[in-house]
N, C-alpha and C positions, 0 to 999 in steps of 0.2 A: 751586297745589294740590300737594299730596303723592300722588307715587304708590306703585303698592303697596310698594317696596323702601327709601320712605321721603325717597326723591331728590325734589328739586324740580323741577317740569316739569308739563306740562299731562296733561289727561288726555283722551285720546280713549274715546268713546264708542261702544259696536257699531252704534248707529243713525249716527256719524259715517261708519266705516268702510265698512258698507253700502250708503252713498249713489250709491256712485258705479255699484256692483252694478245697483241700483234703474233707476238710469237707463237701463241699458244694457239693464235688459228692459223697460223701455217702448217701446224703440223697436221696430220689426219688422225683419224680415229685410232688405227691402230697405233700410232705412235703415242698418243695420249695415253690409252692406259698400257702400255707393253711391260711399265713396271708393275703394274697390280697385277698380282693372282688369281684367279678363275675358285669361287670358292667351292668347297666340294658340294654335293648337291645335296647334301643335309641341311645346310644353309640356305641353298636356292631357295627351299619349301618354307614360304613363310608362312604364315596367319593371315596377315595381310593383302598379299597374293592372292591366297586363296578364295580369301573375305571377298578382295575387290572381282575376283573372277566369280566367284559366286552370283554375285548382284549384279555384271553386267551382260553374267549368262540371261539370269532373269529375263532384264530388261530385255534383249537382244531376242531373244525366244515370243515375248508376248510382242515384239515389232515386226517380228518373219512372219510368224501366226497371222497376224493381223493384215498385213498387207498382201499374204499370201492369200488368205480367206476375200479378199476383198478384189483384187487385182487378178489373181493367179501366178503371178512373181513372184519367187523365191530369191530375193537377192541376198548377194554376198556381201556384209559386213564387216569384214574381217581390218580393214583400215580402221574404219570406226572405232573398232571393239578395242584394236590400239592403242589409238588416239587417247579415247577414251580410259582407257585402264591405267595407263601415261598420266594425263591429266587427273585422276583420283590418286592412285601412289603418290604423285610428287606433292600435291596440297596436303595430305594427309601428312607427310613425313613434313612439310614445312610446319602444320599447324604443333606436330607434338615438338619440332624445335623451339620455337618460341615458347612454348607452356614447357618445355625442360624434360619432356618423357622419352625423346628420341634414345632407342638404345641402339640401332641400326640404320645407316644412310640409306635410304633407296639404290637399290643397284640395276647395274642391266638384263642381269639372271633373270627376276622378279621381277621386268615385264614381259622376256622374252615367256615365264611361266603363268602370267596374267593371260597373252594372249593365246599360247597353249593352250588351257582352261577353256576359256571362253568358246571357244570353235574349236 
């Protein structure tokens, strides 16, 4: 077959390419990582982890204070502080990808001990 520049050569199809996508969300979580390892928890303890649980201790502490002192509600943030700790680790490990300093992928440990931290 002709592709579009005229070359000869096959032609993949977005339903080809997608296949492999497809599969990989049929499986579930645990099936996804059952081949990786759990690493030991010397490793769990990062810098980073800590760093981000530090600053959204912070932050999360002057928001309770706050609305506590003002309202009388103490509410529970704990999704948030997730959310949140999610969203910092993973840009964080995206931005040292492309600058070349990543020496460790973000794992699940390392949020599960972000939101530890934090609450």
């Amino acid at each position: 077959m002709a592709s579009a520049n005229g070359e000869s050569g096959t032609v993949v199809s977005g339903l080809e390419d997608n296949r492999g996508e497809e599969e990989r969300e049929s499986l579930s979580v645990e099936q996804i990582f059952e081949s990786k390892s759990v690493p030991p928890w010397q490793e769990q303890l990062t810098f980073r982890a800590f760093f981000v649980s530090f600053v959204l201790g912070i932050m999360f502490s002057v928001i309770v204070m706050r609305f506590n002192l003002t309202t009388g509600i103490i509410p529970s943030l704990n999704v948030s502080a997730g959310l949140l700790g999610f969203f910092f680790v993973k840009s964080w490990t995206k931005f040292l990808e492309k600058v070349g300093a990543l020496k460790q992928p973000f794992t699940r440990q390392e949020n599960t001990v972000i939101q530890t931290c934090v609450w």
